[in-house]
Backbone as CSV, one residue per row, in Angstrom:
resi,resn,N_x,N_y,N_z,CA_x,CA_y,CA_z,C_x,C_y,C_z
1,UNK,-31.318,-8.717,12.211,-31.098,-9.892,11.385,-30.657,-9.447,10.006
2,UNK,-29.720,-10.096,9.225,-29.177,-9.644,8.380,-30.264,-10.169,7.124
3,UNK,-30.571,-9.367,6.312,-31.792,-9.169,5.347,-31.025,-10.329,4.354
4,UNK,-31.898,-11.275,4.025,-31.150,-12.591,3.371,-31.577,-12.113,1.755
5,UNK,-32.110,-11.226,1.267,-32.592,-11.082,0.073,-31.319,-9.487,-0.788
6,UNK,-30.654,-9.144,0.355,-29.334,-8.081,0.339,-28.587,-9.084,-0.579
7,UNK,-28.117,-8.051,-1.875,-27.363,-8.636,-2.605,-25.616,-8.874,-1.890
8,UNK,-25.698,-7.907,-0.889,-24.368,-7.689,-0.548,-23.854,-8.411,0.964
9,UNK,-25.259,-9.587,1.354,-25.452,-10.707,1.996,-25.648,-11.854,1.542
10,UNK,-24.966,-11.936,-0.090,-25.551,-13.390,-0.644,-24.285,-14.638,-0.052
11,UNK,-23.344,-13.757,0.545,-22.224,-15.084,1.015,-23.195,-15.737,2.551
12,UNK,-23.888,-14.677,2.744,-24.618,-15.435,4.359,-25.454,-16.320,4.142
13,UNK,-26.098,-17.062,2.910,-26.943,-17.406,3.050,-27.526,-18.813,3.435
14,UNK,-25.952,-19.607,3.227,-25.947,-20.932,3.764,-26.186,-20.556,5.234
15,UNK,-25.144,-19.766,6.016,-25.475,-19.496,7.535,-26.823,-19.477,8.294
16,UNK,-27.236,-18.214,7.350,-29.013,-18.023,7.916,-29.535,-19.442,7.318
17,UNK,-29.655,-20.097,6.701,-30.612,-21.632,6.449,-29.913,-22.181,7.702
18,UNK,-28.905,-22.206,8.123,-28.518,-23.616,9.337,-28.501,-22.590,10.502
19,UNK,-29.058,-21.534,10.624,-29.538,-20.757,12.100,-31.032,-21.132,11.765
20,UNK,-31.517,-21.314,10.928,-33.183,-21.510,10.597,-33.566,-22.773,11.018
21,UNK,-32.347,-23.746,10.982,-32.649,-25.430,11.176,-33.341,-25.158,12.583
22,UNK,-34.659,-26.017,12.560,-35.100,-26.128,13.644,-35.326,-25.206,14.863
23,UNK,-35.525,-23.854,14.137,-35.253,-22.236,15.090,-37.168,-21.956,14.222
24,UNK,-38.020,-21.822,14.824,-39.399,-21.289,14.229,-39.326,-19.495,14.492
25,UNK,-38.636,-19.371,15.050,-38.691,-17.608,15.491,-37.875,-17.216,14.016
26,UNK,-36.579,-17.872,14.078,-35.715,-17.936,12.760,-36.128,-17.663,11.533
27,UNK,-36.500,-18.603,11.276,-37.482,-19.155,10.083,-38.554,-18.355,9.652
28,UNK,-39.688,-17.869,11.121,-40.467,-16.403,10.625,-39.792,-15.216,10.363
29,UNK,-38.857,-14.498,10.679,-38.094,-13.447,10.518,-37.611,-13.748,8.918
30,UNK,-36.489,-14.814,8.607,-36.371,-15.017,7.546,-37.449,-15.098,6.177
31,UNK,-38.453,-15.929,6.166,-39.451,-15.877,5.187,-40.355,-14.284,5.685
32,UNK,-40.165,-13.669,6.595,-41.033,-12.191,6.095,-39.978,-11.444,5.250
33,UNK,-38.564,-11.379,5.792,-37.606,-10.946,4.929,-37.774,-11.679,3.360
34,UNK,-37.888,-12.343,3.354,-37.556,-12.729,1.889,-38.874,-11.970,0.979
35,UNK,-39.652,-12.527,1.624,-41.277,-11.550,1.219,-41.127,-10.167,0.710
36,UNK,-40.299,-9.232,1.793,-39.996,-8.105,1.472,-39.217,-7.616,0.625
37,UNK,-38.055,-8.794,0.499,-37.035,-8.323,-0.925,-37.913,-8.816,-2.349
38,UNK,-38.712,-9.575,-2.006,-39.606,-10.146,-3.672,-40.402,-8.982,-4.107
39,UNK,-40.558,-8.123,-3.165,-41.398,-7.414,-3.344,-40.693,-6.128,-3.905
40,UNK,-39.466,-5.920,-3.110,-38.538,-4.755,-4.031,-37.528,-4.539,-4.971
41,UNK,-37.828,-6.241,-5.746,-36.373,-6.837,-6.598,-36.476,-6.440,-7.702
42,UNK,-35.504,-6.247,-7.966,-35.890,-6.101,-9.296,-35.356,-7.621,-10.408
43,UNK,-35.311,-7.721,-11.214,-35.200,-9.477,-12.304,-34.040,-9.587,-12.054
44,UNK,-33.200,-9.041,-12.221,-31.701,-9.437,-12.201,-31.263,-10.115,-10.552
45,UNK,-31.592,-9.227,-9.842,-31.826,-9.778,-8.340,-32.491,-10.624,-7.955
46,UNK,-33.669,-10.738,-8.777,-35.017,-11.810,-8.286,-34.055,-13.533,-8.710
47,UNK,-33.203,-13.556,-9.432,-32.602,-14.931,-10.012,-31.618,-15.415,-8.481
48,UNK,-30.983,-14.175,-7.489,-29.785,-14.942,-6.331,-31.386,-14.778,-5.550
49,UNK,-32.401,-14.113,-5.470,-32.920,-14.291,-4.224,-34.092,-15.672,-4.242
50,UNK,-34.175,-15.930,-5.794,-34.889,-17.322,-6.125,-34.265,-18.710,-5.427
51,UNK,-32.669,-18.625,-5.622,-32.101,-19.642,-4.959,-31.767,-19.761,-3.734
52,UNK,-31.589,-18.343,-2.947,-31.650,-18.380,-1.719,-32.880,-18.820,-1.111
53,UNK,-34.220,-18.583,-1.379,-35.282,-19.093,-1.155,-35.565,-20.623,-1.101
54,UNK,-35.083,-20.885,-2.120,-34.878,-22.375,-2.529,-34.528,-23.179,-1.632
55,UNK,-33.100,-22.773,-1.165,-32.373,-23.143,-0.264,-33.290,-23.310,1.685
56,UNK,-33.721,-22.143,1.668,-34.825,-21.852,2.832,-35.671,-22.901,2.962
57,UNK,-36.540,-23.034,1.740,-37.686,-23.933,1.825,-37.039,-25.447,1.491
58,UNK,-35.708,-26.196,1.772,-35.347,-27.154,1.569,-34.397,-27.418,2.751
59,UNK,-34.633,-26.918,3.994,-34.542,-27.261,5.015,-34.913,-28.141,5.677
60,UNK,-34.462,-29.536,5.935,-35.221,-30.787,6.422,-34.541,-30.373,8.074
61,UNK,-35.944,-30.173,8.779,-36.019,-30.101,9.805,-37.345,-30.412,10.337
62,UNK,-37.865,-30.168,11.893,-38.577,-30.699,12.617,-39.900,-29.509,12.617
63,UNK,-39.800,-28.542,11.585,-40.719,-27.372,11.110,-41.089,-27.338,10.117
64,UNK,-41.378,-28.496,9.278,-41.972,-29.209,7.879,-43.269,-29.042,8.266
């Protein structure tokens, strides 16, 4: 799975949210990934992986 918190994956990130719609396997893979880049970001990075997150947790689907 392509690491959604990769600066050099920030064009994927609409993709991975609408593979996440309504996918729970998805969705866990993705939020441990994101976990793992918060954890190795540094500030300048932490600002695209804030909105990619954003984006994640504003998924209206049937896994609310």
């Amino acid at each position: 799975m392509i690491d959604p918190g990769d600066s050099a994956n920030v064009d994927f990130s609409d993709l991975l949210v609408d593979m996440a719609r309504d996918n729970a396997k998805v969705s866990k893979k993705m939020a441990k990934s994101y976990l793992k880049g918060i954890a190795k970001s540094q500030n300048d990075v932490m600002i695209k992986t804030a909105k990619q997150i954003k984006n994640f947790l504003l998924i209206d689907d049937s896994l609310r």
